[in-house]
N, CA, C and O of each residue as an XYZ file, in Angstrom:
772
protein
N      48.534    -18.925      4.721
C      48.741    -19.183      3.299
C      49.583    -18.048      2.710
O      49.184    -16.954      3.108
N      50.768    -17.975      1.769
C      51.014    -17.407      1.377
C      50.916    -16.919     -0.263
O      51.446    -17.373     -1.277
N      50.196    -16.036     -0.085
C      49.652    -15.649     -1.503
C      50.972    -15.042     -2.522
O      51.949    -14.350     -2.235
N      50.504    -15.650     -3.839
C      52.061    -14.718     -4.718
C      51.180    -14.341     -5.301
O      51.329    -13.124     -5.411
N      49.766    -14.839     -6.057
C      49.011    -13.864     -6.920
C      47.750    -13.700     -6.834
O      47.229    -14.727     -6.398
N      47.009    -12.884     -7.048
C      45.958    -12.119     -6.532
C      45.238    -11.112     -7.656
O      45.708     -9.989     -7.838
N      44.392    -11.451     -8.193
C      44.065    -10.482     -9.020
C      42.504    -10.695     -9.063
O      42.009    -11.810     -8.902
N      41.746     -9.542     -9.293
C      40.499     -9.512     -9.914
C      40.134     -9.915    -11.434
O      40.697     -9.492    -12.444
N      38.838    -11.022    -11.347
C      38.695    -11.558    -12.402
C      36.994    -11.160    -13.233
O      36.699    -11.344    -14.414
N      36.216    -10.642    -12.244
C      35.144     -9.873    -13.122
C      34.282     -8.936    -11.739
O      34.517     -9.130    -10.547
N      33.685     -8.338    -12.065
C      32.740     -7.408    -10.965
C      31.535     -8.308    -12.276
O      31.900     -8.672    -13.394
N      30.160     -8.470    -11.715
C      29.494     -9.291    -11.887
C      27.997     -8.497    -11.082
O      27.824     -7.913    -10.012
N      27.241     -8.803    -12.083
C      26.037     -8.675    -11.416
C      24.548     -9.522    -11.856
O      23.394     -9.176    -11.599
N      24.927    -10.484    -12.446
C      24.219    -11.331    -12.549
C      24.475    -13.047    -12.936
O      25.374    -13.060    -13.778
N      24.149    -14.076    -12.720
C      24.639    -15.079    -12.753
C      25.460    -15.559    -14.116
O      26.370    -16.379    -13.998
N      25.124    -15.050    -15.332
C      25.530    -15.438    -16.614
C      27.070    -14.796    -16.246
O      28.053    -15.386    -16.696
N      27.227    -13.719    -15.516
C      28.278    -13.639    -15.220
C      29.555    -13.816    -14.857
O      30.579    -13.320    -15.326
N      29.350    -14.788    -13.720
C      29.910    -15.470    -13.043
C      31.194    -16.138    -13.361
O      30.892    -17.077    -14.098
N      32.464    -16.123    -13.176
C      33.455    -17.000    -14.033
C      33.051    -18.640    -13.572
O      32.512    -19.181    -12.607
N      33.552    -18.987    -14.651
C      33.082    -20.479    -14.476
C      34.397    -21.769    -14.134
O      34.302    -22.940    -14.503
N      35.598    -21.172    -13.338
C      36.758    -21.900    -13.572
C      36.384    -22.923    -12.722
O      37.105    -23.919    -12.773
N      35.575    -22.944    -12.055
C      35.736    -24.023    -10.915
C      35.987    -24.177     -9.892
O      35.817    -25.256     -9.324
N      36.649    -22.756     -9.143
C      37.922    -22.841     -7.975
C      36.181    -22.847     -6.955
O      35.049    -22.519     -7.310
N      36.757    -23.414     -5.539
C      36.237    -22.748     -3.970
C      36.031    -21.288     -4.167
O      36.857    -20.421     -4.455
N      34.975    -21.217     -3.988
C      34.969    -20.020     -3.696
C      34.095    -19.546     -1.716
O      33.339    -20.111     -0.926
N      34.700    -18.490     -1.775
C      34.916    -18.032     -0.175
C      33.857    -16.433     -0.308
O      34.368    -15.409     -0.762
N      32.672    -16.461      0.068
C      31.909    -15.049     -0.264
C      32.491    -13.651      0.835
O      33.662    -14.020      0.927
N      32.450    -12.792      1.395
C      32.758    -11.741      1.992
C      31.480    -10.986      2.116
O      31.043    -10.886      0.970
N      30.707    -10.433      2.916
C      29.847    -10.017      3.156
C      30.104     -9.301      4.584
O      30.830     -9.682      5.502
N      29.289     -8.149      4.493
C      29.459     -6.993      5.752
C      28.627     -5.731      5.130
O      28.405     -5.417      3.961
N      28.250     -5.119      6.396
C      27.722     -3.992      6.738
C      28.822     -3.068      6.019
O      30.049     -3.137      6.096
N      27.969     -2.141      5.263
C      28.845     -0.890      4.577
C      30.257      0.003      5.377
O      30.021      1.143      5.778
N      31.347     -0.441      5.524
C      32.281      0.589      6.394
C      32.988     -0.106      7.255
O      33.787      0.443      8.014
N      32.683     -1.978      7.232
C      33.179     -2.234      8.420
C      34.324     -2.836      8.204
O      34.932     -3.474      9.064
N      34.605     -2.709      7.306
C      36.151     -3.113      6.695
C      36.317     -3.955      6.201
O      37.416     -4.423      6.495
N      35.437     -4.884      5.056
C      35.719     -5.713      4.233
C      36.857     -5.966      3.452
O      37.478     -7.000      3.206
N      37.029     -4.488      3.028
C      38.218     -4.866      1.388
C      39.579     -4.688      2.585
O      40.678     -5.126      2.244
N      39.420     -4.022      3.989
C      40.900     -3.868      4.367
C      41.270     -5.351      4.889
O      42.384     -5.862      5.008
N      40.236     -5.784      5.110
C      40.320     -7.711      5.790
C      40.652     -8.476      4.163
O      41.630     -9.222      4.119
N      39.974     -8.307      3.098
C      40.489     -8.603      1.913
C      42.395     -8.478      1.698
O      43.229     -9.384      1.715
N      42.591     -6.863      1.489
C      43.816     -6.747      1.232
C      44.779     -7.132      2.338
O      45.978     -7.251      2.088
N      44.259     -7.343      3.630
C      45.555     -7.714      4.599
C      45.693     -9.414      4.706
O      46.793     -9.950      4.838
N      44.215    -10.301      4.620
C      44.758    -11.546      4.179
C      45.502    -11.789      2.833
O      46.243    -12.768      2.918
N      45.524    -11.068      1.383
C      46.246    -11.419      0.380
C      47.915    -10.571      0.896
O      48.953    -10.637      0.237
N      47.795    -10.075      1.776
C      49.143     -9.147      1.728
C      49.500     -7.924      0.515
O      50.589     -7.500      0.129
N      47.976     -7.537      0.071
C      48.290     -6.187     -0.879
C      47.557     -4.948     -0.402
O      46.564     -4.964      0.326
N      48.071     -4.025     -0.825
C      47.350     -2.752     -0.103
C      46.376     -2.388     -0.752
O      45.691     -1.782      0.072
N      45.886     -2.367     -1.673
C      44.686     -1.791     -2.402
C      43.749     -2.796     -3.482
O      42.925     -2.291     -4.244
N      44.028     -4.415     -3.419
C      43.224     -4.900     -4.286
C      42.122     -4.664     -4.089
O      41.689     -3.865     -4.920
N      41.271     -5.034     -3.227
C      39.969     -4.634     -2.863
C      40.410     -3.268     -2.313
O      41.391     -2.941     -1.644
N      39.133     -2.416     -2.922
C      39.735     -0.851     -2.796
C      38.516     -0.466     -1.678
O      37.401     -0.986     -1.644
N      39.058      0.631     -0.738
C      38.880      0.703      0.216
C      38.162      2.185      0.342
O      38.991      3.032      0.006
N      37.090      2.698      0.657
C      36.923      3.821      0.397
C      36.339      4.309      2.194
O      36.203      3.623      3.207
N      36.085      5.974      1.887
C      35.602      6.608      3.341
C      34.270      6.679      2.673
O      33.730      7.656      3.193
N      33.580      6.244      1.933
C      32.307      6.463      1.092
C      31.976      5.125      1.276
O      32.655      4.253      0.734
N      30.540      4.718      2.319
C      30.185      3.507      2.689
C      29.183      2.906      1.188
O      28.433      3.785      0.762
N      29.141      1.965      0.645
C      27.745      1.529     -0.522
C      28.736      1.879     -1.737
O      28.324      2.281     -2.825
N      30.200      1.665     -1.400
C      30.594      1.206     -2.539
C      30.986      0.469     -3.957
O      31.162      0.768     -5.138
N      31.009     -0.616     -3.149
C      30.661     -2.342     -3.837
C      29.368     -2.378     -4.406
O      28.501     -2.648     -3.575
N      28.893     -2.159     -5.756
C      27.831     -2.462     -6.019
C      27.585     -4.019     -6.604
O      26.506     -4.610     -6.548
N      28.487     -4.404     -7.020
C      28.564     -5.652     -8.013
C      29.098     -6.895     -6.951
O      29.484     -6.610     -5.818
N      29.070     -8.304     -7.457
C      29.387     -8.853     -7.083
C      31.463     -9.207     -7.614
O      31.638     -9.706     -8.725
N      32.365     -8.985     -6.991
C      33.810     -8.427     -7.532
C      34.431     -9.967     -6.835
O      34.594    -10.306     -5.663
N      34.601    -10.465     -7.741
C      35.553    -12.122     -7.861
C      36.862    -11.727     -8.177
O      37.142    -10.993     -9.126
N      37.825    -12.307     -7.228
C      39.277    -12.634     -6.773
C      39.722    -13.644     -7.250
O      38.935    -14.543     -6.952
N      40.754    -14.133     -7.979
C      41.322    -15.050     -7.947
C      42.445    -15.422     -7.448
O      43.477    -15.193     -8.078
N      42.477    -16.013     -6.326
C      44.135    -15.865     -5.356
C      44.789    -17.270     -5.827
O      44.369    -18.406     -5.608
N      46.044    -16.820     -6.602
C      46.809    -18.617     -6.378
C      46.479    -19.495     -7.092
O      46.884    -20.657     -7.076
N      45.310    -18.762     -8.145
C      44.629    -19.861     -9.002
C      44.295    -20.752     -8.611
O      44.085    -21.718     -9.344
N      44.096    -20.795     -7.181
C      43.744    -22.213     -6.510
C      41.844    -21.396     -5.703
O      40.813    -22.059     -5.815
N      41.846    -20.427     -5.220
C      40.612    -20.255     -4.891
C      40.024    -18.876     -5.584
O      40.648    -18.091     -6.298
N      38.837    -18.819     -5.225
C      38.268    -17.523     -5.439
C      37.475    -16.942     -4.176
O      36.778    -17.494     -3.325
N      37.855    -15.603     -4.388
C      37.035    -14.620     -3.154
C      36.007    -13.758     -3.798
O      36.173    -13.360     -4.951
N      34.882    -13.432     -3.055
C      33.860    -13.176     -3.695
C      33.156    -11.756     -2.670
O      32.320    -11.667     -1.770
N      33.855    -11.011     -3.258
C      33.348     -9.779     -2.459
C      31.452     -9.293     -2.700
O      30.866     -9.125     -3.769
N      31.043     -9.207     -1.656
C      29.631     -9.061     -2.084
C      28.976     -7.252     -1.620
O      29.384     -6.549     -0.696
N      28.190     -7.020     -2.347
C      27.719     -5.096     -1.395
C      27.845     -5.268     -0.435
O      27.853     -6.413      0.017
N      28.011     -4.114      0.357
C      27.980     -3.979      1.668
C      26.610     -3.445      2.323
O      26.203     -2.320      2.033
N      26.109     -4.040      2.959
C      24.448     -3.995      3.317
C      24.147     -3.338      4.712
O      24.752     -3.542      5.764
N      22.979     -2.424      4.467
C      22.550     -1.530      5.801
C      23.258      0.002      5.236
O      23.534      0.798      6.134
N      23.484      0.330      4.137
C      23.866      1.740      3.963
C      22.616      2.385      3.750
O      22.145      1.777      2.788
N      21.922      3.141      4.045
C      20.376      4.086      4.058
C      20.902      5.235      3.186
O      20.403      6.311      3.516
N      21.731      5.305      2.212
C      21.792      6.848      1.751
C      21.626      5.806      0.066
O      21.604      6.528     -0.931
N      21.547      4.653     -0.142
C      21.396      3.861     -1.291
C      19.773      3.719     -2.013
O      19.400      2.549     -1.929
N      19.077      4.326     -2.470
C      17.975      4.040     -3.014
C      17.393      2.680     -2.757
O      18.069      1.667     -2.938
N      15.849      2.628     -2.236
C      15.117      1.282     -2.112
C      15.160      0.552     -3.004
O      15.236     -0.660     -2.800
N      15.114      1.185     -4.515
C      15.246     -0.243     -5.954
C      16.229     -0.826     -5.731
O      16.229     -2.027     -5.461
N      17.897      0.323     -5.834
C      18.644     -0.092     -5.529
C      19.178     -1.008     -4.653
O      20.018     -1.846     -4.980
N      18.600     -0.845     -3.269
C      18.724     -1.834     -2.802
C      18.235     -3.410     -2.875
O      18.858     -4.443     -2.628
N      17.008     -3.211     -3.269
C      16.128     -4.350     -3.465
C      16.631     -4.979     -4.486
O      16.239     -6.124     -4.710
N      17.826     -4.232     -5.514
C      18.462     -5.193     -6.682
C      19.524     -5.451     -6.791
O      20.093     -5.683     -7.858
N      20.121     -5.465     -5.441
C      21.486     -5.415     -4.601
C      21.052     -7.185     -3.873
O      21.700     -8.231     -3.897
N      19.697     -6.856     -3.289
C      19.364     -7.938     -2.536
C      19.071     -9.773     -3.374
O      19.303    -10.964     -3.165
N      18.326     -8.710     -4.518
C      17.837    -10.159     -5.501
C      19.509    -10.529     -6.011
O      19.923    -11.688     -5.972
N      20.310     -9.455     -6.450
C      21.771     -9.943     -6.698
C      22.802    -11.418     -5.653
O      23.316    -12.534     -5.722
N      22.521    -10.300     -4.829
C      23.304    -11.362     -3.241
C      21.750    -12.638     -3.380
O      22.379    -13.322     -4.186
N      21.133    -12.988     -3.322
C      20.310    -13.652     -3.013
C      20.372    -15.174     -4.235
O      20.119    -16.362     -4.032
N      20.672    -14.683     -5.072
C      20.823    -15.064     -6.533
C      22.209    -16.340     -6.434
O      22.329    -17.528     -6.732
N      22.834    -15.566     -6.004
C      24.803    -15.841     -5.675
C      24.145    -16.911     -4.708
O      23.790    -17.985     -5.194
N      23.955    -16.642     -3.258
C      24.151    -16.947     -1.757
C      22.992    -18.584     -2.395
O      23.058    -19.635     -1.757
N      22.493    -18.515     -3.075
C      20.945    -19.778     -3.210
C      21.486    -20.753     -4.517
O      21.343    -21.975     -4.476
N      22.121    -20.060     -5.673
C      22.639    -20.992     -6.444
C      24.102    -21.249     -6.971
O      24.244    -21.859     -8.031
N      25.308    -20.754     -6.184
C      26.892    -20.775     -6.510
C      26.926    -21.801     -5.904
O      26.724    -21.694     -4.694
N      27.178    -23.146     -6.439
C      28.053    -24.601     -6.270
C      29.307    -24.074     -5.800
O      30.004    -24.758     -5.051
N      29.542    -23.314     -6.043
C      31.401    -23.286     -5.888
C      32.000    -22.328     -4.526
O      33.103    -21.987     -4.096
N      30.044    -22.067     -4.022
C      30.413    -21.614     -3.088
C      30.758    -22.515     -1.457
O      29.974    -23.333     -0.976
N      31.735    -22.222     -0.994
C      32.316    -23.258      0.532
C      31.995    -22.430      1.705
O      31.475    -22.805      2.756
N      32.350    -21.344      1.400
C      31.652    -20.822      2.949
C      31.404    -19.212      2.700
O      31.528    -18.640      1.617
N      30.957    -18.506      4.186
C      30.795    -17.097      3.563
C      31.605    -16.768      4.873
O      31.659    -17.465      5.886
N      32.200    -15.607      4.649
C      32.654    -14.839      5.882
C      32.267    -13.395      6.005
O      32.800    -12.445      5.433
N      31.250    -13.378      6.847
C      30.600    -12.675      7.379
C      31.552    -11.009      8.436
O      31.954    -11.293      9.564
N      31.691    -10.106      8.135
C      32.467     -9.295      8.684
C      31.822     -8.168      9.604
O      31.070     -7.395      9.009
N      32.040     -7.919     11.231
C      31.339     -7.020     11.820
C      32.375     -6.319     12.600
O      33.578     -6.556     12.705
N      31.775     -5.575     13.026
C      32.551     -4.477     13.746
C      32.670     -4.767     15.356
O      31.583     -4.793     15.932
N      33.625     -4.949     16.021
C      33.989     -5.802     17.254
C      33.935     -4.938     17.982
O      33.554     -5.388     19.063
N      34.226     -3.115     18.068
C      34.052     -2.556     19.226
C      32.053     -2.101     19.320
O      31.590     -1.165     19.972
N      31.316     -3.010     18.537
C      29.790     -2.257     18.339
C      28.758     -3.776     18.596
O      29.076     -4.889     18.178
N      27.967     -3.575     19.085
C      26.799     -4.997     18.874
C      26.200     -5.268     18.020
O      25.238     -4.542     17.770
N      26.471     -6.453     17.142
C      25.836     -6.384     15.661
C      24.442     -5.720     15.433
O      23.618     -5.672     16.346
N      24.256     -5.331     14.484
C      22.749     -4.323     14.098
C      21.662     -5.620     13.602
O      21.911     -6.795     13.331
N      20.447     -4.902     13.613
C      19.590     -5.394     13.280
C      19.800     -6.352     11.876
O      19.456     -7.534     11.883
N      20.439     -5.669     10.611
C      21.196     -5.977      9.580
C      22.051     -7.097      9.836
O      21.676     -8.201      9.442
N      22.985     -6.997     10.350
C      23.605     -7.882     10.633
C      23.582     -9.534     11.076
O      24.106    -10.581     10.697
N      22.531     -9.027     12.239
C      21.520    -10.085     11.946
C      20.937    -10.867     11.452
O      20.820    -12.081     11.617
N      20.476    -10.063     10.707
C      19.348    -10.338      9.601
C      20.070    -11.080      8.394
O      19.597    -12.022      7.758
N      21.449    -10.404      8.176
C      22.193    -11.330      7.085
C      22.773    -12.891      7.714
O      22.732    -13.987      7.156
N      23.155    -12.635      8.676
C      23.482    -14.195      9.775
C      22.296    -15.076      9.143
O      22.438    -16.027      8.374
N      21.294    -14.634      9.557
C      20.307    -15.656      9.738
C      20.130    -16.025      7.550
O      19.876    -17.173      7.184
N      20.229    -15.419      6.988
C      19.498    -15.192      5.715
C      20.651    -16.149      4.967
O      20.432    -16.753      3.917
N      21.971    -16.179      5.725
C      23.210    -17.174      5.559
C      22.816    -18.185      5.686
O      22.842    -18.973      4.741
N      22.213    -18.590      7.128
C      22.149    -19.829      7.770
C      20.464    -20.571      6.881
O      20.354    -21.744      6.522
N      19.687    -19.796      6.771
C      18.589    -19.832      5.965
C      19.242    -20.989      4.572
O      18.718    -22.047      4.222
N      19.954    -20.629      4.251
C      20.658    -21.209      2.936
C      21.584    -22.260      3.181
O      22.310    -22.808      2.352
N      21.459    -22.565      4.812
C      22.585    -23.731      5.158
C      24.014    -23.369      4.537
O      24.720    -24.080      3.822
N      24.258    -22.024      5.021
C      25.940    -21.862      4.894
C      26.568    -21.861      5.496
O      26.357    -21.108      6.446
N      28.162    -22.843      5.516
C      28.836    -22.465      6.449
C      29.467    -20.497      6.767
O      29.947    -19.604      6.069
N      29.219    -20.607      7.668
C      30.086    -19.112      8.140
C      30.910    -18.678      9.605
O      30.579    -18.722     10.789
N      32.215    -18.216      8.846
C      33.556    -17.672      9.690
C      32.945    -16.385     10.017
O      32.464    -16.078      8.926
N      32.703    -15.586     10.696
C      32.280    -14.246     11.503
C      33.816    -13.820     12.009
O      34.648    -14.374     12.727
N      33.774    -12.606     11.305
C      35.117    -11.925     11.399
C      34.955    -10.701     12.395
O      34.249     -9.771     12.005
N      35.362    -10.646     13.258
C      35.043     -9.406     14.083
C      36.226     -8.549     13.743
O      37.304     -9.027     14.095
N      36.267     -7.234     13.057
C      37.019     -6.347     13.016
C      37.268     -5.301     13.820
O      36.521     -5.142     14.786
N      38.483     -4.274     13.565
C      38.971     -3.636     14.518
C      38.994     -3.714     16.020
O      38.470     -3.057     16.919
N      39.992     -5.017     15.951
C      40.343     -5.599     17.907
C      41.091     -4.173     17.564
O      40.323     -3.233     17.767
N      42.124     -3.852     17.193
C      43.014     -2.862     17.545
C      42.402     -1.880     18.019
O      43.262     -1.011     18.158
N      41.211     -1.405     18.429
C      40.545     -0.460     18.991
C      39.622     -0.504     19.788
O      38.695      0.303     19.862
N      39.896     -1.942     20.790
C      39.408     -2.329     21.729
C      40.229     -2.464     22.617
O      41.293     -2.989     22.290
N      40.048     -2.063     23.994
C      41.435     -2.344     25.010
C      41.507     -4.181     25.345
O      40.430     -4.672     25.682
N      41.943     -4.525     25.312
C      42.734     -6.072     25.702
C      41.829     -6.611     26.411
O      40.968     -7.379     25.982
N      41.944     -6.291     27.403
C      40.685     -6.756     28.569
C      39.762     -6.921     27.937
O      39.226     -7.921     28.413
N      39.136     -6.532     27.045
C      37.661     -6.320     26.572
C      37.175     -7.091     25.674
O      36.007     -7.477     25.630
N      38.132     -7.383     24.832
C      38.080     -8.320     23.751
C      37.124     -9.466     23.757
O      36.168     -9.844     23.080
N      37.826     -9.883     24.871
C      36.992    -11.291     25.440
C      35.336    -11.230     25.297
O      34.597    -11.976     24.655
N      34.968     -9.903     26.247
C      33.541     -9.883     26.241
C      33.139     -9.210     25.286
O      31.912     -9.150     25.366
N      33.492     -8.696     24.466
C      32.825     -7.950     23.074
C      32.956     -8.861     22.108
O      32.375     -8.570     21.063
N      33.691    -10.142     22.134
C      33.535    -11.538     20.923
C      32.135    -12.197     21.567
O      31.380    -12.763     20.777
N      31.693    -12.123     23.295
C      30.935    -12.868     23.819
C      30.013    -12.450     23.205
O      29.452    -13.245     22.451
N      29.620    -11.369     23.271
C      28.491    -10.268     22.926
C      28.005    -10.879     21.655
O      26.902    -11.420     21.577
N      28.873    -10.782     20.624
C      28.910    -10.934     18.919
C      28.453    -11.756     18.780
O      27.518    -11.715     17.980
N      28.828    -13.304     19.559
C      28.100    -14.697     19.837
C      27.002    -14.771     19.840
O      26.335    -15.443     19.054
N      26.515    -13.954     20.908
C      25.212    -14.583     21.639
C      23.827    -13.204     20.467
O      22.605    -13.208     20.324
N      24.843    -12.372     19.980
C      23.873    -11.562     19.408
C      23.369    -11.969     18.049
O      22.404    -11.557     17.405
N      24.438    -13.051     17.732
C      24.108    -13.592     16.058
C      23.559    -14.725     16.562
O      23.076    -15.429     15.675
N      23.464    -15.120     17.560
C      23.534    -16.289     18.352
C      23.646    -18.091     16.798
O      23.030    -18.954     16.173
N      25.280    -17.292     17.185
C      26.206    -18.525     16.679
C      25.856    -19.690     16.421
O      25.835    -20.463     17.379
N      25.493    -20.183     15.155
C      25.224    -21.732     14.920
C      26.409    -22.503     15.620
O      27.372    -21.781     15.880
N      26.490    -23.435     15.870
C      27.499    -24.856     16.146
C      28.206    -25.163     14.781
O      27.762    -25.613     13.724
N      29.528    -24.742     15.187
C      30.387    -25.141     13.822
C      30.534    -24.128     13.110
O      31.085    -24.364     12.035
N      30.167    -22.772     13.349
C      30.283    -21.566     12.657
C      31.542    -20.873     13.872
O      31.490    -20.686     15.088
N      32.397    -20.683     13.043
C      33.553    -19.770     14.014
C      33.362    -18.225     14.151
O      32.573    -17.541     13.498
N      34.274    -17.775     15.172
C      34.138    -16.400     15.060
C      35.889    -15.878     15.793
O      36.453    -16.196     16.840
N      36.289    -14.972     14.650
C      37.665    -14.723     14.558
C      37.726    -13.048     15.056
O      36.849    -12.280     14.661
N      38.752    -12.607     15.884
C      38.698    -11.466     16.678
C      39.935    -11.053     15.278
O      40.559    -11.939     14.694
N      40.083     -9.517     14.945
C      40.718     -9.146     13.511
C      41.303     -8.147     13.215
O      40.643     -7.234     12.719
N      42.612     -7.995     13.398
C      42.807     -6.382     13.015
C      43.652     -6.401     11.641
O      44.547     -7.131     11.216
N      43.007     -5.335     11.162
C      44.194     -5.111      9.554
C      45.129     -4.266      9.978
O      45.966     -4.055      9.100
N      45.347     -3.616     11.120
C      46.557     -3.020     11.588
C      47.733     -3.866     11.719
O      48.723     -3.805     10.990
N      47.513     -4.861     12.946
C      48.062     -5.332     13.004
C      48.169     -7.087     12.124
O      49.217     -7.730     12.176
N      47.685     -7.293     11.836
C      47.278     -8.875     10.858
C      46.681     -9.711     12.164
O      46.502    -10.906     11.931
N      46.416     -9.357     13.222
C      45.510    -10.671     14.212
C      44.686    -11.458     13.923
O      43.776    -11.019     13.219
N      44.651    -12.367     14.167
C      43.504    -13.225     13.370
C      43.592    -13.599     12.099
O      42.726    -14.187     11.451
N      44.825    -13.195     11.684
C      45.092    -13.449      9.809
C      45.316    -14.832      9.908
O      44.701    -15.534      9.105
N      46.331    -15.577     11.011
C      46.403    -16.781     10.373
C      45.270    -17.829     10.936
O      44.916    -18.826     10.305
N      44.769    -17.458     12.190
C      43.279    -18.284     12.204
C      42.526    -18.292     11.081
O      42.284    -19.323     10.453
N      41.905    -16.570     10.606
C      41.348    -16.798      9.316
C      41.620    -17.911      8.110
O      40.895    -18.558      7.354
N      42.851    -17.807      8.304
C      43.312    -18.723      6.746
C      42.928    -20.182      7.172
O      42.404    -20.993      6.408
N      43.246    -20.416      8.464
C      43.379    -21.581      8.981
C      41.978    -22.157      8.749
O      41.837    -23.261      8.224
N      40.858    -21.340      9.175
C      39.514    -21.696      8.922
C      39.197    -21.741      7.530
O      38.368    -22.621      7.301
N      39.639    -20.973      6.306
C      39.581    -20.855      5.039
C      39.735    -22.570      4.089
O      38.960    -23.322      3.499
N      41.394    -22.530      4.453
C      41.687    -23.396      4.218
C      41.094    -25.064      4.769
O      41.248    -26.113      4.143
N      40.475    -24.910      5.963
C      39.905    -26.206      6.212
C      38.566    -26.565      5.421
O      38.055    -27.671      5.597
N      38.042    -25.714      4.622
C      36.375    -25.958      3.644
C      36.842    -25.890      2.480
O      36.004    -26.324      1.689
N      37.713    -25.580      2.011
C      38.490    -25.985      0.851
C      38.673    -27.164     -0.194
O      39.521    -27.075     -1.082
């Protein structure tokens, strides 16, 4: 897909919030650090919309995209950071929980992990808490670029059998270095649309 516009339309933390235009919306969810906003900014083709930090438990809010005026992206916290306070978290959780159980406008979630590591307990735990809610989900495995070639293969196997993959849920190998997997991603995007 080629994006011409791209902009943020509210950071949000509770449902009254929510913009109400109507578009698809596409959620983003991942473990604190594993490269959400750089998988954000390399599918829109901008360098810093979703801002990118070395400080993991940045995203506190729920931060809506509007690409193309045709969809919305829905960046959500990044979950499993331990340096975040228990309330905090627990009102991070009722937040995402809130979104993930009552957004109509939501089409799928894409789930983001780290491809050279075996998903965490967390990780897990959000898979299932997805599927709990009957969502579709794209599983983005990030940083292939720092996996040797050969390996790829069996470190997507791994990711599979460790979320152990619903039927009909994809899983996309991803680098923001290089854009790999950018146009599968879209390709899967665009088909729940």
């Amino acid at each position: 897909m080629k994006v011409t516009n791209a902009e943020i339309v509210i950071s949000a933390v509770k449902k009254e919030q929510y913009p109400d235009e109507g578009l698809p919306e596409i959620a983003l969810a991942g473990r604190s650090n594993v490269g959400k906003s750089s998988f954000i900014n390399k599918l829109i083709n901008r360098k810093n919309l979703a801002r990118t930090s070395s400080k993991p438990g940045k995203t506190q809010t729920l931060n809506f995209y509007r690409i193309n005026d045709r969809i919305m992206f829905t960046d959500v916290p990044g979950y499993g950071y331990a340096k975040v306070s228990k309330t905090e978290r627990e009102k991070w959780g009722k937040m995402m929980e809130e979104y993930f159980q009552a957004r109509e406008e939501l089409r799928m979630t894409v789930m983001i992990v780290d491809l050279r590591h075996t998903p965490t307990k967390d990780d897990i735990m959000m898979y299932n808490f997805l599927k709990y809610f009957e969502l579709k989900v794209m599983v983005v495995a990030t940083k292939m670029d720092k996996v040797k070639k050969a390996q790829v293969q069996k470190h997507l196997k791994i990711v599979r059998k460790e979320l152990n993959l619903a039927e009909g849920d994809e899983l996309i190998g991803f680098s923001a270095e290089t854009a790999q997997g950018k146009d599968e991603a879209w390709k899967v995007i665009k088909s729940v649309l």
